[in-house]
C-alpha positions in Angstrom: 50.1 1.6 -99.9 51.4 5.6 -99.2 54.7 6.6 -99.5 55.9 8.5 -97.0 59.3 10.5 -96.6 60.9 9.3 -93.8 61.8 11.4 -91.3 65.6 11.7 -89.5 66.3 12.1 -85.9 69.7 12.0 -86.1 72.5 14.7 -85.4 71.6 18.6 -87.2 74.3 21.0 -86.9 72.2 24.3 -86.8 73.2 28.0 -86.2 71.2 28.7 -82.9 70.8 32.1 -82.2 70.3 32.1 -77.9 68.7 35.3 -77.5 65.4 33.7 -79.5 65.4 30.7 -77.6 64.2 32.6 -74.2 61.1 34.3 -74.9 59.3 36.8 -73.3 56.4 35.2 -71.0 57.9 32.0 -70.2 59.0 31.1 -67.1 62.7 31.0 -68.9 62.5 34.7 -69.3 61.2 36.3 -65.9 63.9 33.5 -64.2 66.3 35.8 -66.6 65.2 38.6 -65.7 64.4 38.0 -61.6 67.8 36.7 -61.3 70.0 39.5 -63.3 68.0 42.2 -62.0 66.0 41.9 -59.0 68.4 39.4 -56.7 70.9 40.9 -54.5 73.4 37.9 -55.6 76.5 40.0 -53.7 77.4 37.2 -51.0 77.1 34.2 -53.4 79.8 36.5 -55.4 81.8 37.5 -52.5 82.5 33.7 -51.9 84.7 33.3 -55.3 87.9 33.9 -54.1 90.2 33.8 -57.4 91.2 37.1 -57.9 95.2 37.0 -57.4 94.7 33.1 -59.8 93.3 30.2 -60.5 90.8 29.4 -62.9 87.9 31.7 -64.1 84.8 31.0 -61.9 81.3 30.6 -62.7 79.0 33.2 -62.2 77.0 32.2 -59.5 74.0 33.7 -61.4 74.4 31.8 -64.0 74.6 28.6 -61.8 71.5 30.1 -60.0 69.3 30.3 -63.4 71.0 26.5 -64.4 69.6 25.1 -61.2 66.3 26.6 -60.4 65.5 26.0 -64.4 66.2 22.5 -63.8 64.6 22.4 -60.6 61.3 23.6 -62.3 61.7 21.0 -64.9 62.2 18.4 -62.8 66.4 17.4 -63.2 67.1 17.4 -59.3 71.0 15.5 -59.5 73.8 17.8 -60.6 74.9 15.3 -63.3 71.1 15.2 -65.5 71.9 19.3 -64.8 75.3 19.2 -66.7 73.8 17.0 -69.0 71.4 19.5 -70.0 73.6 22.4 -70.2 75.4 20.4 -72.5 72.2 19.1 -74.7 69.4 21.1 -74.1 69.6 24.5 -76.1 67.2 26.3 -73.4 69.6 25.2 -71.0 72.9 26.8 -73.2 70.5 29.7 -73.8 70.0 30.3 -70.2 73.3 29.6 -69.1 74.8 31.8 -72.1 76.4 28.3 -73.4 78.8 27.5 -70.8 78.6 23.8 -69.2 79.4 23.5 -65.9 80.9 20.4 -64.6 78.7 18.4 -62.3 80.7 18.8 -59.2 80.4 22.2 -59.6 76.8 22.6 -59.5 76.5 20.0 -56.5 79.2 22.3 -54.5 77.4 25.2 -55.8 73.6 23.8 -54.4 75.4 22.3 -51.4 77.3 25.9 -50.3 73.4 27.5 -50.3 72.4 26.1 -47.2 68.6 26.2 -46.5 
């Protein structure tokens, strides 16, 4: 009977360079590249209010790219969303690594409106 190696699934800590992870021609990269250049994103950034305090906000184009990438992959509740952002290394790539909490992407999708 073969020998085979047997493979391991388990946990790799591996240098992940984020820039390589969105490549040109995927639907990852014109998302990028719609959303950071072409979008007129100035009234979703004119609703942070934290200049004077409070925490750092999210950029809402960063929560923009999170949710319309999950939305085209099929992750429609804010809490599979945060999960990816913390799992899925497209997701950090996209996002540029930050994880948003879950209620912040639902308050996020449910200030949009139709």
């Amino acid at each position: 009977m073969p020998r085979f190696k047997t493979p391991d699934y388990g946990l790799k800590l591996i240098p992940v360079d984020f820039a390589q992870q969105v490549r040109p021609g995927t639907f990852e990269f014109a998302l990028c590249h719609l959303v950071d250049n072409e979008l007129d994103l100035s009234t979703l950034r004119s609703r942070c209010t934290n200049d004077a305090g409070g925490a750092p906000a999210f950029d809402p184009a960063v929560l923009l790219k999170i949710v319309l990438l999950a939305y085209s992959r099929g992750l429609i509740s804010s809490r599979s969303i945060a999960g990816a952002c913390r799992n899925n290394v497209l997701f950090m790539a996209v996002s540029g690594d930050s994880a948003p909490h879950f209620t912040t992407i639902a308050g996020f999708v449910a200030e949009l409106g139709d």
